[in-house]
MARLUM-574220 format. One record per residue (C-alpha): residue in three letters; residue number from 0; x, y, z. Coordinates in Angstrom, 1 decimal. Example, Ala and Ser with C-alpha at 12.3 -4.5 7.8 and 13.67 -1.06 7.14 Angstrom:
REC   residuo   num        X        Y        Z
REC       ala     0     12.3     -4.5      7.8
REC       ser     1     13.7     -1.1      7.1
//
This chain:
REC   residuo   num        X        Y        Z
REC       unk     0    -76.8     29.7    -11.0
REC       unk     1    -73.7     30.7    -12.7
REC       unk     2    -74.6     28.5    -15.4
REC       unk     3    -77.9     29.9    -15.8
REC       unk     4    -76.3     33.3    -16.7
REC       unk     5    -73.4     32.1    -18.6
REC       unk     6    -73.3     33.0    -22.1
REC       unk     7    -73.4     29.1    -23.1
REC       unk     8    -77.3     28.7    -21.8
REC       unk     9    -78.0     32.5    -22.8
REC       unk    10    -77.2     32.1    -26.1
REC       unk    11    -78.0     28.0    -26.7
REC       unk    12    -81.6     29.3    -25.3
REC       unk    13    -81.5     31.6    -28.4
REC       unk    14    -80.6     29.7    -30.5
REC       unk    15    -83.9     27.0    -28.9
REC       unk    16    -86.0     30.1    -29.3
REC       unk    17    -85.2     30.3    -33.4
REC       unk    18    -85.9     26.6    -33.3
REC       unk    19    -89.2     27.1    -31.3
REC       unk    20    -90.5     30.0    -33.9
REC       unk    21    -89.6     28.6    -37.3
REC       unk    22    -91.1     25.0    -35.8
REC       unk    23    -94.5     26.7    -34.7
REC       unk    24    -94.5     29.3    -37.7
REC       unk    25    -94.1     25.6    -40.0
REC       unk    26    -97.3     24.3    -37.8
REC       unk    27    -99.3     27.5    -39.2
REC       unk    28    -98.2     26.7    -42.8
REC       unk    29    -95.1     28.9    -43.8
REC       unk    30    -93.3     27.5    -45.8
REC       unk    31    -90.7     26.1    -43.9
REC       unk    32    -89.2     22.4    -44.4
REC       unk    33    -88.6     19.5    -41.6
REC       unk    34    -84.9     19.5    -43.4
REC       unk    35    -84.4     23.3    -41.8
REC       unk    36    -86.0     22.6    -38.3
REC       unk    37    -83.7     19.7    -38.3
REC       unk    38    -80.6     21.8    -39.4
REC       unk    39    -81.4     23.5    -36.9
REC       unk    40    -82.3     21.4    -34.0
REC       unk    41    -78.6     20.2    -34.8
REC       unk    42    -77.0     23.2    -33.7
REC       unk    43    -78.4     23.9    -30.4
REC       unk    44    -75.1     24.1    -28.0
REC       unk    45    -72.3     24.1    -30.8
REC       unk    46    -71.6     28.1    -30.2
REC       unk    47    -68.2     29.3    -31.5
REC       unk    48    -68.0     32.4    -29.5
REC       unk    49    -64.9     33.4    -30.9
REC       unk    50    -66.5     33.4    -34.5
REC       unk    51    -69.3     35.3    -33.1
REC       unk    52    -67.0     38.2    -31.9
REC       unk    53    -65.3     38.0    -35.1
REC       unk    54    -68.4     38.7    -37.0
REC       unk    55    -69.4     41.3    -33.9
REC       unk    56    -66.6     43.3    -34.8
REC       unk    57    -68.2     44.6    -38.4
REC       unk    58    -71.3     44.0    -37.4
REC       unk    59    -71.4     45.8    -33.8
REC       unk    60    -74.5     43.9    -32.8
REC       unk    61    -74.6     40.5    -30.9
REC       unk    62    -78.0     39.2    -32.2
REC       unk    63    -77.2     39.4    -36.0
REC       unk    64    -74.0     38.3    -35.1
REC       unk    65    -75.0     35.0    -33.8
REC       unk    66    -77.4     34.8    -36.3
REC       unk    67    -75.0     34.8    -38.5
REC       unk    68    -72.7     32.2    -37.0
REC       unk    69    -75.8     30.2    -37.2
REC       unk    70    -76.5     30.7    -40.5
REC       unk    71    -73.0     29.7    -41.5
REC       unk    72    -72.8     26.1    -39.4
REC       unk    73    -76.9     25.8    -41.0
REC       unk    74    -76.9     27.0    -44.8
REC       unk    75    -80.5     25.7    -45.3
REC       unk    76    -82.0     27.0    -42.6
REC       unk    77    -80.6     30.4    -42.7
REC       unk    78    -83.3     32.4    -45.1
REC       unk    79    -85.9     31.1    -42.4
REC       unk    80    -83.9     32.1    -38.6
REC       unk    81    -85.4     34.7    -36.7
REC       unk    82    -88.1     35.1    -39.3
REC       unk    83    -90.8     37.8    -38.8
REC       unk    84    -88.9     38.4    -35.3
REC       unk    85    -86.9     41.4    -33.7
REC       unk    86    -83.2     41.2    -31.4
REC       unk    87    -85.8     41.4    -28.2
REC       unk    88    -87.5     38.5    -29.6
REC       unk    89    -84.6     36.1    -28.0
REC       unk    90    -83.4     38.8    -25.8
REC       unk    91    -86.2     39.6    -23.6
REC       unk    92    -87.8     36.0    -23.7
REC       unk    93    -84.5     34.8    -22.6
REC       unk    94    -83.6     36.7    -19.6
REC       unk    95    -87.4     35.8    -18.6
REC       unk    96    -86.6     32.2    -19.1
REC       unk    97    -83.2     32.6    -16.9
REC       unk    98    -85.4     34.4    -14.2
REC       unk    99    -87.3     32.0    -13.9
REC       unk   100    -85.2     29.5    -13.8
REC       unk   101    -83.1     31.2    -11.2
REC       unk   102    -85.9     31.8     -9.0
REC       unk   103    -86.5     28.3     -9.0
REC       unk   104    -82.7     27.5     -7.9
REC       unk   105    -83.8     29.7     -5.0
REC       unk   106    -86.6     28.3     -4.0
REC       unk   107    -84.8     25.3     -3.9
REC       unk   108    -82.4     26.8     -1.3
REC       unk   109    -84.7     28.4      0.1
REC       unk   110    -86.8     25.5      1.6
REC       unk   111    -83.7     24.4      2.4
REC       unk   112    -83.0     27.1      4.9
REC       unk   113    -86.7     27.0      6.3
REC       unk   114    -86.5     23.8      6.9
REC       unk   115    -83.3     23.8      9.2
REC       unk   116    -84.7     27.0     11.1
REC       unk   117    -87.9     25.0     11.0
REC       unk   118    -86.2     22.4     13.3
REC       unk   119    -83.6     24.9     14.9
REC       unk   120    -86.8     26.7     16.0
REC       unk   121    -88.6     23.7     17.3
REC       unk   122    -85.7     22.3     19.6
REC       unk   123    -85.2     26.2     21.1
REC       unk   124    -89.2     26.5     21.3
REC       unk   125    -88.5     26.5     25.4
REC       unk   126    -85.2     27.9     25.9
REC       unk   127    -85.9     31.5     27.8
REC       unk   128    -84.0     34.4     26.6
REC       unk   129    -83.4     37.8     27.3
REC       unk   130    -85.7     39.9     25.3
REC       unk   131    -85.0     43.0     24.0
REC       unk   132    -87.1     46.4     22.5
REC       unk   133    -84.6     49.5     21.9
REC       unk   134    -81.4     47.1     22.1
REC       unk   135    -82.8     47.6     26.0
REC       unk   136    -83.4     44.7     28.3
REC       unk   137    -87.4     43.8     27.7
REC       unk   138    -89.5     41.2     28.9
REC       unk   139    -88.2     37.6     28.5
REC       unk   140    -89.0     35.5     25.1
REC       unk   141    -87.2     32.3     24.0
REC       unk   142    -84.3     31.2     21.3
REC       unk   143    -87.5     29.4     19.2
REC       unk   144    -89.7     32.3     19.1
REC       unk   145    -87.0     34.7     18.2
REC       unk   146    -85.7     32.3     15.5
REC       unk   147    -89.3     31.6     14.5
REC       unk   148    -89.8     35.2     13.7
REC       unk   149    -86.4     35.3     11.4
REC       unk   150    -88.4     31.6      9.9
REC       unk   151    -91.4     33.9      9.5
REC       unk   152    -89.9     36.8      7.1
REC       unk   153    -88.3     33.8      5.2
REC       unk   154    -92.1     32.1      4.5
REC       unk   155    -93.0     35.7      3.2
REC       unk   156    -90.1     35.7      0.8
REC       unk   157    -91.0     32.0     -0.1
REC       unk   158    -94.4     32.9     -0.9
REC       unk   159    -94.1     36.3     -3.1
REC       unk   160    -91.1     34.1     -4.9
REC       unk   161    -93.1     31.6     -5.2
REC       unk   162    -95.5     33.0     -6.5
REC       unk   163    -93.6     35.2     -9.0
REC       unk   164    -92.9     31.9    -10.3
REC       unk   165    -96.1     30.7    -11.0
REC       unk   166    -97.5     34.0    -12.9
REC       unk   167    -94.1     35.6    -14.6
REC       unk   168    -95.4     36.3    -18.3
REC       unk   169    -93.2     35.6    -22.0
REC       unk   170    -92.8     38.0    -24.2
REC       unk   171    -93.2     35.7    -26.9
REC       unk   172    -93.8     37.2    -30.4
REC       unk   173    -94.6     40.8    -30.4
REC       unk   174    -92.9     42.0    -33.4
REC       unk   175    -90.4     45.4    -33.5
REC       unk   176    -92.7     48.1    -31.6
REC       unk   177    -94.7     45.4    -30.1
REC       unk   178    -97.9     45.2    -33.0
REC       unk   179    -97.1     42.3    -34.2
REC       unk   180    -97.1     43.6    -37.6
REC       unk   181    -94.4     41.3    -39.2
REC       unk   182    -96.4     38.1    -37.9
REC       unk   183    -99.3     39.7    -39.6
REC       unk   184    -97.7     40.3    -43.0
REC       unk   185    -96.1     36.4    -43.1
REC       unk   186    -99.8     35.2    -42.3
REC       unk   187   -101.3     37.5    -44.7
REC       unk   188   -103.3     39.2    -42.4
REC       unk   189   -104.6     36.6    -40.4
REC       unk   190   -105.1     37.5    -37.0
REC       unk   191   -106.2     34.6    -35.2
REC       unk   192   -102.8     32.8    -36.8
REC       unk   193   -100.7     35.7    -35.0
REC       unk   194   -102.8     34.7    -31.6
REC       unk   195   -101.7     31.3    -32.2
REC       unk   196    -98.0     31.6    -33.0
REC       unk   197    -97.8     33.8    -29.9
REC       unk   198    -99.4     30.8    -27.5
REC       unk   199    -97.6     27.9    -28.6
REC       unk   200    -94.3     29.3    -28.6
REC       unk   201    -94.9     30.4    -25.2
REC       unk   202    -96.2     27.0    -24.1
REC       unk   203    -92.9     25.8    -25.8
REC       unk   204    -91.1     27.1    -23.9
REC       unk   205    -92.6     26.2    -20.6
REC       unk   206    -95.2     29.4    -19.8
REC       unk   207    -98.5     29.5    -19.1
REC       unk   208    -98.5     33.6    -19.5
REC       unk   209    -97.7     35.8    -22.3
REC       unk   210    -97.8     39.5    -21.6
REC       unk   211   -100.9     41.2    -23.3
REC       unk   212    -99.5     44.4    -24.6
REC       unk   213    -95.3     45.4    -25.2
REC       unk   214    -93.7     47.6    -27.1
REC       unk   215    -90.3     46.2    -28.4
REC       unk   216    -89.7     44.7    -25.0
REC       unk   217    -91.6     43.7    -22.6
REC       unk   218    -92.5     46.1    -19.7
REC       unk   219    -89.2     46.5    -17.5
REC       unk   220    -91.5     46.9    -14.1
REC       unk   221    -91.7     42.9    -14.7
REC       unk   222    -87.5     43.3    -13.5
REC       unk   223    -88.6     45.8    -11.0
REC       unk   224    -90.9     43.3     -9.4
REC       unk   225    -88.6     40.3     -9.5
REC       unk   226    -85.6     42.4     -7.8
REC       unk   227    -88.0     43.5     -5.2
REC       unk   228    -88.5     39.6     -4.2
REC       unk   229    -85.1     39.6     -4.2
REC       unk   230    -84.3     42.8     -2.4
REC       unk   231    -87.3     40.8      0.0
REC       unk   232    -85.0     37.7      0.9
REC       unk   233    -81.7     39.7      1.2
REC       unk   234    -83.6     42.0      3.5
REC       unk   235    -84.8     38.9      6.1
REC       unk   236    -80.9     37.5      5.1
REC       unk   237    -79.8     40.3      6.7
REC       unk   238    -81.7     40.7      9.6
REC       unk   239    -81.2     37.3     10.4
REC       unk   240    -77.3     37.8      9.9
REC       unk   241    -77.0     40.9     12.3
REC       unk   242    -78.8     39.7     15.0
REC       unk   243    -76.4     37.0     15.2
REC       unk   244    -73.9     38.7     14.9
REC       unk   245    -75.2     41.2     17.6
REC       unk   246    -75.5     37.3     19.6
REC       unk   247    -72.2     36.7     18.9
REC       unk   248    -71.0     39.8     21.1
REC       unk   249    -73.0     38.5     23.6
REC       unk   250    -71.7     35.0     23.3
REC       unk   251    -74.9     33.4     23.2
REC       unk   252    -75.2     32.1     19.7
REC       unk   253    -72.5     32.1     17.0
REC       unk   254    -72.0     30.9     13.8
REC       unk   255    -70.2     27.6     13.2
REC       unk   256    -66.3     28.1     13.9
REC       unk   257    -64.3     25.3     12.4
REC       unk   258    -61.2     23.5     14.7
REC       unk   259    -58.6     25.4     12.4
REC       unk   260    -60.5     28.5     11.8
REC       unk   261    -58.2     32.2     12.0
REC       unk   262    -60.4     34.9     13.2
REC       unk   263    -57.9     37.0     13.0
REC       unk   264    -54.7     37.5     11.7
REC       unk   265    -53.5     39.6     15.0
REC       unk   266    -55.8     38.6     17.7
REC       unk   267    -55.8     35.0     18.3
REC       unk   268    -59.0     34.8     20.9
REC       unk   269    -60.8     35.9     18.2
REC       unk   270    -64.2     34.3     16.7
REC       unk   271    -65.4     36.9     14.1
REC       unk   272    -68.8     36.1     12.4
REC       unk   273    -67.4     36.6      8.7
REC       unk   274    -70.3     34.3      7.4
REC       unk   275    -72.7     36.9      8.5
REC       unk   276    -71.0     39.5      8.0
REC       unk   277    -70.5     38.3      4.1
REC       unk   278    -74.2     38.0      4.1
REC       unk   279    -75.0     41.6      5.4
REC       unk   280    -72.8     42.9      2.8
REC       unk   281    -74.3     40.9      0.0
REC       unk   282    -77.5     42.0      1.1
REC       unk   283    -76.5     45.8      1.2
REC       unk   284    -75.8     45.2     -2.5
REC       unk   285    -78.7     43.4     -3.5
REC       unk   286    -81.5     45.2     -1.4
REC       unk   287    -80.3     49.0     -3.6
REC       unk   288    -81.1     47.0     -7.4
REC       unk   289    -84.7     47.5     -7.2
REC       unk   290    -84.2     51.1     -7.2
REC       unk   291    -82.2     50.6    -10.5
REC       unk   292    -84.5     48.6    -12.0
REC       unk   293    -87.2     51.4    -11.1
REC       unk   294    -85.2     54.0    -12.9
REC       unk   295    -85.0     52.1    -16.1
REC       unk   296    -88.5     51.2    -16.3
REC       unk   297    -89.3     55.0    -15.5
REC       unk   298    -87.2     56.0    -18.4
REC       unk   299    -88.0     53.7    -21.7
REC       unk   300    -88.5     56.1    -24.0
REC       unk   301    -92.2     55.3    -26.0
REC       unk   302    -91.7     51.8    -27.2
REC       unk   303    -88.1     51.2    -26.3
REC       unk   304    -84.7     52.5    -26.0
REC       unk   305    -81.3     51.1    -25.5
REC       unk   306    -80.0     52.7    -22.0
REC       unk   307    -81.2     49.5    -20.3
REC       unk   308    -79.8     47.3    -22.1
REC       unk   309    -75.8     47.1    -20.0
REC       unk   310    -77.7     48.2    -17.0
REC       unk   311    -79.6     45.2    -17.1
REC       unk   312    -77.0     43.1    -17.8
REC       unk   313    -75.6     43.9    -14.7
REC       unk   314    -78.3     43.8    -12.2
REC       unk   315    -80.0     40.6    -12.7
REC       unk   316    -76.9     38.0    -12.9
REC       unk   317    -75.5     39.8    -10.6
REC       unk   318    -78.9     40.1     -8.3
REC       unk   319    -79.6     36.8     -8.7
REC       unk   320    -75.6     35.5     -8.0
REC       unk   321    -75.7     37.4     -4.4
REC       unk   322    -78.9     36.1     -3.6
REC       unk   323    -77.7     32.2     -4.6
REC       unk   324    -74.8     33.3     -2.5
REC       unk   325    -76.1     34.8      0.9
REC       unk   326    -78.9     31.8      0.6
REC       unk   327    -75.5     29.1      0.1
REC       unk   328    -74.3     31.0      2.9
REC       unk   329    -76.8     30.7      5.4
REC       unk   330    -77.2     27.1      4.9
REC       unk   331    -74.2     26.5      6.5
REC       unk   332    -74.4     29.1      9.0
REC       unk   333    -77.9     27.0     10.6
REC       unk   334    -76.9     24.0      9.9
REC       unk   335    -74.6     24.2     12.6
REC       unk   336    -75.2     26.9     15.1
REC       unk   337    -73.7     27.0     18.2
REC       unk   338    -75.8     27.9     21.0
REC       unk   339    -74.1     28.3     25.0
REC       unk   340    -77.2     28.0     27.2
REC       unk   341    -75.2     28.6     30.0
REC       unk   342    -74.4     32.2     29.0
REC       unk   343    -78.1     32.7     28.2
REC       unk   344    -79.3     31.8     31.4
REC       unk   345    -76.4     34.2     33.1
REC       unk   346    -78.0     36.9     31.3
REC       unk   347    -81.3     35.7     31.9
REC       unk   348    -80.2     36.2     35.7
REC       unk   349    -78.8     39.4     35.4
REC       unk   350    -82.1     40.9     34.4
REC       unk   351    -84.8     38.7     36.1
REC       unk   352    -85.1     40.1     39.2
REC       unk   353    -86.4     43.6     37.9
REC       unk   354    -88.8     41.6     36.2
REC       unk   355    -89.7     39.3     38.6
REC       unk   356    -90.8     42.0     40.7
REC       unk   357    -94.4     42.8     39.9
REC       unk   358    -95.0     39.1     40.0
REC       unk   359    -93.9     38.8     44.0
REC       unk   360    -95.7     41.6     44.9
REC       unk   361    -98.8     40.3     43.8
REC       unk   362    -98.2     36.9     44.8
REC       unk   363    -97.7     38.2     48.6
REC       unk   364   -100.6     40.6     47.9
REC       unk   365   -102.5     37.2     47.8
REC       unk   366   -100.9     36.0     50.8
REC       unk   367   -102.5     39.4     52.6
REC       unk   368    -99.9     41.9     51.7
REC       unk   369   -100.2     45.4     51.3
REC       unk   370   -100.2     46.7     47.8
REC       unk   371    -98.3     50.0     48.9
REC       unk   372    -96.3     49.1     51.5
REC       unk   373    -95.0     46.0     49.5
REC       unk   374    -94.5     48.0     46.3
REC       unk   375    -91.9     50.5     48.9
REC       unk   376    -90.2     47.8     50.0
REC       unk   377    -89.4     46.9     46.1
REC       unk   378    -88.5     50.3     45.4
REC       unk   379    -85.8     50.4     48.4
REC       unk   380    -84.4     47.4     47.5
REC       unk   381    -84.3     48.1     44.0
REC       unk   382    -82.6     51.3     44.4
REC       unk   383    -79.8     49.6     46.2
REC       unk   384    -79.3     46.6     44.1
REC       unk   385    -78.6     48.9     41.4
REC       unk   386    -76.2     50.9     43.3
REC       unk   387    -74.6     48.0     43.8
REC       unk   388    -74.2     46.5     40.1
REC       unk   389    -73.5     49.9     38.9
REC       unk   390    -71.4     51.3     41.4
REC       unk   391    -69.6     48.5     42.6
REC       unk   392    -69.6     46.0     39.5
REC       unk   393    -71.5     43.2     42.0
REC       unk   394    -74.2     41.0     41.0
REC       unk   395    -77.4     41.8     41.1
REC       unk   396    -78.6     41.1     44.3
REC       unk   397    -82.2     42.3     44.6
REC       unk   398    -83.9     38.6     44.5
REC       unk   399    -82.2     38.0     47.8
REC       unk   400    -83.2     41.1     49.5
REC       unk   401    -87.0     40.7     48.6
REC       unk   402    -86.5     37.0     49.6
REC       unk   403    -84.7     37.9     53.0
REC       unk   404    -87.4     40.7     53.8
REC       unk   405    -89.4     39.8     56.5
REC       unk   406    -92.4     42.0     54.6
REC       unk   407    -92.3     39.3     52.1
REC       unk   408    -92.0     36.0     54.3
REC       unk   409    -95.6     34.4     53.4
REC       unk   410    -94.4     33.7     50.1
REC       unk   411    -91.0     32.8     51.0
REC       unk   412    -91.2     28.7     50.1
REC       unk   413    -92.9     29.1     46.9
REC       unk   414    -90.4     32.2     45.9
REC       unk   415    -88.2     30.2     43.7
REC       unk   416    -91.0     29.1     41.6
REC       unk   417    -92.2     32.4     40.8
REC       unk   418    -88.7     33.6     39.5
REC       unk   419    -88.7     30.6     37.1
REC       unk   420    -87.1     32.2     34.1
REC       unk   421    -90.1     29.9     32.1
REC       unk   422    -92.6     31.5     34.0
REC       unk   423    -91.8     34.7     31.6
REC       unk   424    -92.1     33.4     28.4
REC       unk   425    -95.8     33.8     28.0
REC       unk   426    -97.0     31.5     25.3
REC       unk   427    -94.2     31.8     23.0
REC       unk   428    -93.2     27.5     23.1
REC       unk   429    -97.3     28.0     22.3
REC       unk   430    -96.7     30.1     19.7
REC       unk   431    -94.0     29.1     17.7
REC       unk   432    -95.4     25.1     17.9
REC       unk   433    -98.7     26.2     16.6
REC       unk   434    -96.7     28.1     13.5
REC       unk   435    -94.5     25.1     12.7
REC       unk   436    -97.9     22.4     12.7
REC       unk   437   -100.0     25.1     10.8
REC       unk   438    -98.1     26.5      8.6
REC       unk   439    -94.1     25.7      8.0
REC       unk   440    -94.4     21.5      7.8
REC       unk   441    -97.5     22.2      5.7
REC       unk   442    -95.3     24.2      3.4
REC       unk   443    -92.3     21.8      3.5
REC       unk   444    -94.3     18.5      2.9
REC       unk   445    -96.2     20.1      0.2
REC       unk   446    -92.5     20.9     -1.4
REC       unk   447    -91.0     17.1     -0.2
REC       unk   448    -90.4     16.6     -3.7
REC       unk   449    -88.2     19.5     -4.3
REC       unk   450    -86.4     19.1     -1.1
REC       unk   451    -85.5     16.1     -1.4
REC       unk   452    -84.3     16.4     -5.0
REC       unk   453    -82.3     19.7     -4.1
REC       unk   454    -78.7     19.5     -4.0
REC       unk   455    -77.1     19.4     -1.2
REC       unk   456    -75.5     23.0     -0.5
REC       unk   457    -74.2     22.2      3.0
REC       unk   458    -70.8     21.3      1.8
REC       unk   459    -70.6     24.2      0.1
REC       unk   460    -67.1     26.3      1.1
REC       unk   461    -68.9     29.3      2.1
//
């Protein structure tokens, strides 16, 4: 990713672009030779930066400058570079092409991560959990499901990313207010030639779309719309990163913790969740460019002005940096989580009885019971059972009461069955199976390729 938005591929991508235009201009019969296309084929990657900024210094603009840098390592070719074309030319098509290609590095790390919550979910599918709605004790769900939902935002991210992918439009050659009126003049007025120029560049460079209509650059809601897929996947990173951290706390599920690891420099005992935490803040950053990017597409004045040009090269590096980051980061983080089922099913216990509670009163209304008079004994023995936890710091005894009551003794031998935590879940093993077959291993073996290709980001020092 860093390479992607280093000035080596930014500018080398340039200096491809020249090559691309004076190659397909040559195809519609300008008079350009094979001797300059080769010229310039020959000096793709040989950038002297420090001759560039030499020049930049008189100059004060970057794209004449490393036109003329060119020029001066490519004699013959130079009356033909960046013919007909304007600085957004190679600007704008470039920081398409490394948009692109960055979104692709993170859809790479992306199925990545689905596919180790994928299987995270799968082996948790049954493990009963405390649920929660409000941050308040709910009804009872399990490790899978909740994970699954986490898997769930990450598929939406994968999809609109993917997606984005597939349909983000070149610039291509639109001239300096975007009529394409230099084209015109070098093909002496022929319109259909302008068309054409404008296709096969793009195809040269790899896209399938050009935008219909720009001024000097192309529309900046296109960087709105790509940060907002971003903003997207640092929003589920997040998510996913607080609620294990809020796990953590509970000591049911933390992040991996290595043998030598310092949690802190004063306290010893501790295991803070920095991975997490690095990923919330990331995500903090990233999730606030979109409303940047809005501004600046709000504010072009007419067919262009320069106030977005430093802005932008900010916020998409640095968008697309955190993003390759908190993705990196999260890799490791499920790769290895550790999960104490032990402490789970202690809080499990804690809470079960309350909600165990409607279930034994109907199974020992079955059993002849009275609705009423069963439903006071609950209440009674409620009451006190929370005295006792609150007042006294006891455990919660109220199981043991109901079970001990002689009001409830026709259900007393199938009792334990009824307070099995797994009797609470509902159909959430149900649930998160039927996602994984339907629609996450679809996804995954359709992408085998790409997986399997991707490097491996695991031993990654994140």
């Amino acid at each position: 990713m860093s390479y992607v938005w280093s000035p080596q591929y930014k500018h080398s991508t340039w200096r491809r672009l020249w090559l691309t235009l004076a190659r397909c201009e040559k195809e519609l019969g300008l008079s350009i030779t094979d001797g300059q296309i080769a010229e310039l084929e020959s000096h793709l990657e040989d950038i002297d930066f420090d001759r560039v900024a030499e020049i930049e210094k008189g100059l004060r603009h970057d794209v004449m400058s490393h036109i003329r840098a060119l020029a001066e390592l490519a004699p013959e070719a130079a009356p033909i570079i960046h013919l007909g074309a304007t600085s957004c030319f190679v600007t704008d098509n470039t920081e398409l092409i490394q948009m692109r290609e960055s979104m692709k590095l993170l859809r790479g790390k992306l199925l990545r991560l689905i596919a180790q919550l994928a299987d995270f979910c799968d082996a948790r599918k049954d493990l009963p959990v405390l649920g929660f709605t409000h941050l308040q004790p709910a009804q009872l769900t399990t490790l899978g499901k909740r994970f699954a939902l986490y898997l769930q935002d990450f598929m939406l991210d994968f999809d609109r990313l993917d997606r984005e992918i597939r349909e983000l439009p070149f610039r291509s050659v639109k001239g300096t207010t975007g009529t394409q009126a230099s084209f015109l003049e070098l093909f002496d007025g022929d319109h259909a030639k302008c068309r054409e120029l404008e296709k096969r560049v793009a195809s040269s460079m790899g896209f399938d779309r050009v935008i219909t209509l720009s001024g000097q650059t192309y529309s900046r809601k296109i960087d709105y719309f790509v940060l907002s897929i971003l903003s997207g996947l640092a929003q589920s990173a997040a998510k996913m990163a607080t609620d294990i951290r809020l796990l953590a706390n509970m000591k049911e599920v933390e992040e991996p913790f290595g043998a030598k690891q310092v949690g802190s420099s004063a306290m010893a005992y501790k295991r803070n969740p920095m991975r997490c935490e690095r990923v919330c803040s990331l995500a903090r950053y990233v999730m606030n460019l979109p409303g940047n990017a809005a501004y600046t597409a709000s504010t072009q004045w007419f067919e262009r002005t320069l106030d977005d040009s430093a802005n932008r090269r900010l916020i998409l590096p640095e968008g697309f940096l955190a993003c390759d980051v908190i993705l990196s980061i999260l890799l490791d983080v499920t790769s290895n989580l550790q999960v104490w089922p032990k402490v789970i099913a202690k809080h499990v216990a804690a809470e079960l009885p309350f909600m165990a509670t409607e279930n034994l009163l109907m199974a020992a209304v079955k059993k002849g019971g009275n609705r009423q008079d069963l439903h006071e004994v609950i209440r009674a023995h409620s009451m006190a059972a929370g005295r006792r936890v609150k007042e006294e710091g006891l455990e919660n005894d109220l199981l043991d009461r109901i079970k001990n009551d002689p009001a409830f003794a026709a259900i007393r031998e199938e009792f334990d069955s009824l307070i099995d935590p797994s009797a609470f879940i509902g159909r959430a093993p149900q649930q998160v199976a039927d996602y994984l077959r339907d629609e996450v291993r679809p996804l995954l073996e359709a992408h085998a390729a790409e997986l399997a290709s991707d490097a491996d980001c695991s031993a990654l020092n994140v």
